[in-house]
Every structure is written in C-alpha cells, then in structure tokens.
C-alpha positions as CSV (number, residue, x, y, z in Angstrom):
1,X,-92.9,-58.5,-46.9
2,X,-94.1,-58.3,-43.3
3,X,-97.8,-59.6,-42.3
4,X,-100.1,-57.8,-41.2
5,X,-102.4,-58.9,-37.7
6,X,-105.8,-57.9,-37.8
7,X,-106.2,-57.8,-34.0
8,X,-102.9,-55.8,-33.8
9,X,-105.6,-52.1,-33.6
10,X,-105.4,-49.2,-36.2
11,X,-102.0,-47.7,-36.9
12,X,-101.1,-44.4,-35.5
13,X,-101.9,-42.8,-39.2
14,X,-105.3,-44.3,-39.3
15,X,-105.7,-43.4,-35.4
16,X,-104.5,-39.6,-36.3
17,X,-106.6,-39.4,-39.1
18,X,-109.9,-40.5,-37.6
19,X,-109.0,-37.7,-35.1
20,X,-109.0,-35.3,-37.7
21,X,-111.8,-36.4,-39.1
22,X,-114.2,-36.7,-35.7
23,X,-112.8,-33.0,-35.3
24,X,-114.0,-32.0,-38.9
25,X,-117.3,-33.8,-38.1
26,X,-117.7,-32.0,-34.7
27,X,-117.1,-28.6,-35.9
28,X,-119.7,-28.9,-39.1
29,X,-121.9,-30.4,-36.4
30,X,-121.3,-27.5,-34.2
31,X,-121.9,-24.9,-36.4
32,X,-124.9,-25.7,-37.7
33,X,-123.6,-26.1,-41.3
34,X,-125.8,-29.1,-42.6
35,X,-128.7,-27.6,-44.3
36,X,-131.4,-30.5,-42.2
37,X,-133.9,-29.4,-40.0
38,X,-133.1,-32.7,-37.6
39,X,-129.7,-31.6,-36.7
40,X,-130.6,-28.0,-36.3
41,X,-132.6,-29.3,-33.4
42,X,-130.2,-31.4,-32.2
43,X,-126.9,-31.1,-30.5
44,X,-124.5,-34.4,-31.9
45,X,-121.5,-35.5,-30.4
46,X,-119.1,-37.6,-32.3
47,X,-117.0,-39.7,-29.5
48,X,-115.1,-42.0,-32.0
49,X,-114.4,-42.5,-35.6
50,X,-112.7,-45.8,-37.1
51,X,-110.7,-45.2,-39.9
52,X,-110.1,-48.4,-42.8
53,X,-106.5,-49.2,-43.4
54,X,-106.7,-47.7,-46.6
55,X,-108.3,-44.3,-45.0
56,X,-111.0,-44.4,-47.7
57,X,-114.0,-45.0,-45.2
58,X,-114.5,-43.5,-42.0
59,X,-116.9,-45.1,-39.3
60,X,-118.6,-42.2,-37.1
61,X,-120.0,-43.1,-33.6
62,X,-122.6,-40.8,-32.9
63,X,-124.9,-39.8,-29.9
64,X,-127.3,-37.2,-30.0
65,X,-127.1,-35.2,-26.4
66,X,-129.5,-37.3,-24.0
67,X,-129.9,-39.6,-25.7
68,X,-132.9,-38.2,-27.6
69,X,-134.6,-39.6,-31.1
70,X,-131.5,-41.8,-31.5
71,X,-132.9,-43.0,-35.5
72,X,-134.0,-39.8,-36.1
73,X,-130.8,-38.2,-35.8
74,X,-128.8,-41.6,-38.0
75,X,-131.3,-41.2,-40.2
76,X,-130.5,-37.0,-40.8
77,X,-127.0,-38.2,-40.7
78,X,-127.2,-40.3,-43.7
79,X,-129.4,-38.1,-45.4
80,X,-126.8,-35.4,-45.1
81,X,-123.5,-37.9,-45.8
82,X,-122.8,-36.4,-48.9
83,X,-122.6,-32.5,-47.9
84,X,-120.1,-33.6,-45.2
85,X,-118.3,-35.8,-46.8
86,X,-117.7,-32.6,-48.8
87,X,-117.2,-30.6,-45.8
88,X,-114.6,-32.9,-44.0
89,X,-112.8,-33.0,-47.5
90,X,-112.0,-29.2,-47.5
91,X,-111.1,-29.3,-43.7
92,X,-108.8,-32.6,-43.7
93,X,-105.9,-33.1,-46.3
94,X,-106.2,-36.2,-47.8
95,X,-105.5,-37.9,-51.3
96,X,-109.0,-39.4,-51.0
97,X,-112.5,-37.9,-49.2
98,X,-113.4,-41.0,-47.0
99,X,-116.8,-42.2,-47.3
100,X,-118.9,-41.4,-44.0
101,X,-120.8,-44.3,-42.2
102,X,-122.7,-43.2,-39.1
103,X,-123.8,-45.6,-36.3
104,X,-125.2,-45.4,-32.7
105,X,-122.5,-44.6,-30.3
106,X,-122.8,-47.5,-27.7
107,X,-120.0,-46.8,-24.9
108,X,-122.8,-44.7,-22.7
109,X,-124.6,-48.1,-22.3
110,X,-121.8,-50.2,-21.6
111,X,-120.6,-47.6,-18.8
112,X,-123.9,-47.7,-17.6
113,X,-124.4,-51.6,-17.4
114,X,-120.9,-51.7,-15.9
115,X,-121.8,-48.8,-13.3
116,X,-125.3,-51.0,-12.6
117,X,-123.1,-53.8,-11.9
118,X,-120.6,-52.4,-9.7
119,X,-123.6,-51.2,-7.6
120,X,-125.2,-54.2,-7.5
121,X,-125.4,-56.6,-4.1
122,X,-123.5,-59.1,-4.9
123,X,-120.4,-56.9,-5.7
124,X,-121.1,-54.6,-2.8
125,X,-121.3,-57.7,-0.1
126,X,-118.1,-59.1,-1.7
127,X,-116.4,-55.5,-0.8
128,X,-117.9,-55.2,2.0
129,X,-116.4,-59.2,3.0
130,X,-113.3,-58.3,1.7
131,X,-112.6,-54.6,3.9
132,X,-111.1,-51.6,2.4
133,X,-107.8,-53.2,2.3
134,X,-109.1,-56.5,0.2
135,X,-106.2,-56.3,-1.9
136,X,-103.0,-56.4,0.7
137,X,-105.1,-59.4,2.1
138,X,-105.1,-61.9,-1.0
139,X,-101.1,-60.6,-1.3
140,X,-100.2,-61.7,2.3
141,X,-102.4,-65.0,2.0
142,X,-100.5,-65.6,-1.4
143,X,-97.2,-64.7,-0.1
144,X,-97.9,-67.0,3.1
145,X,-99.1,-70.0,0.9
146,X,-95.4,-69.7,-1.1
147,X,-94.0,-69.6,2.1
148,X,-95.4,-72.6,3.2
149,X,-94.6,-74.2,-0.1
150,X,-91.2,-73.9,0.3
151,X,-91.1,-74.9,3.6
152,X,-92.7,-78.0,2.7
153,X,-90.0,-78.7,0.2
154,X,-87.3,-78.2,2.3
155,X,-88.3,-80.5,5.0
C-alpha cells in the first residue's frame, strides 16, 4: 500500500469538495437563511474551507465585510453550526454531513503586512539602488563571474 505525505496538500476530492461546501456556505450566508439576528446584520464572506481527508469535517475561514465585530460574527457562526450543517447537507451530496468549524479568516492581514513591507524604506531604497532593470543586472554580473570562472580554468 502506498504512504501517504502529510505535507503533500489536500487531494483534488477534498479540494473539490471544500469548494462545494464554501459555495453552500456562501449562498445560506447570502440569503439570509440562518435564523440569528448577528448575521442578518452582517454580510460574511467565506474565502476558504479545508476539508479532512476523510471529508467528515470541514474548516471555514471567515471574514465579516470590513472587518467589523470579528467574535461577534464566530460567535453567531457557532451558535448557528448546526442549522447549516443541515443546510450544506441538502445542497452538497455526500455520504456524510461534515461537521462545520468556523475560524477568523487571516489572509487580509498577511496581504496587508506584506503590502506594509513592500512599502517600507528599506525595500523602496533597495529598488530604487537596484534601477528598474535590477534583475538583467544580477544576470549579466552572474553570467560575467561564470565567464571569468572559466577563463581562470583554462589558463
């Protein structure tokens, strides 16, 4: 029997089914179909979901739009976990209804502290030193010190 790698990323099932599910999720979401006062207020979007191997629990990244009352809206979502578990049973084919976990979408932050960092000095003074054309630069300096190289060698 073949082994399994951890590391190796979800299988295209588990990918295609998380799709399915973040789709179920969006259009309950969207419609207003959750009987909680919360998420009638707010408007959720679902970025990711992370199936298990086994497809019996499904991982939701959430983020309420700007960003607002962040707990208030996980907190809804668990209250309301089993009604759409319900929901995204009827609207995806499965053998078994996964179990929903919801947690704070954290990809916004990242691109932000990335975006904050390629701003920053630093970065901008070592574009700035390197010209528009930095790239073509290190290539010819690394071509030229090969050259050399061999040249060396060969005398």
């Amino acid at each position: 029997m073949a082994k399994r790698f951890a590391a190796a990323g979800p299988t295209q099932r588990q990918s295609r089914v998380a799709e399915l599910v973040r789709h179920a999720l969006a259009e309950v979401l969207a419609r207003g179909d959750v009987p909680d006062p919360v998420l009638a207020r707010h408007v959720v979007t679902i970025p990711e979901v992370r199936m298990s191997p086994d497809l019996k629990l499904a991982t939701a990244y959430v983020m309420p739009l700007g960003g607002r009352d962040e707990a208030e809206v996980l907190a809804a979502l668990d209250r309301a976990r089993k009604h759409l578990r319900g929901e995204v049973a009827r609207r995806v084919n499965l053998k078994f209804a996964p179990e929903l976990r919801f947690r704070r979408d954290e990809s916004f932050d990242e691109a932000a502290r990335i975006d904050a960092l390629l701003r920053s000095e630093p970065v901008r003074r070592d574009v700035e030193k390197a010209g528009v054309d930095g790239d073509d630069d290190v290539e010819t300096d690394a071509a030229e010190e090969t050259r050399a190289a061999k040249k060396g060698e060969n005398e």
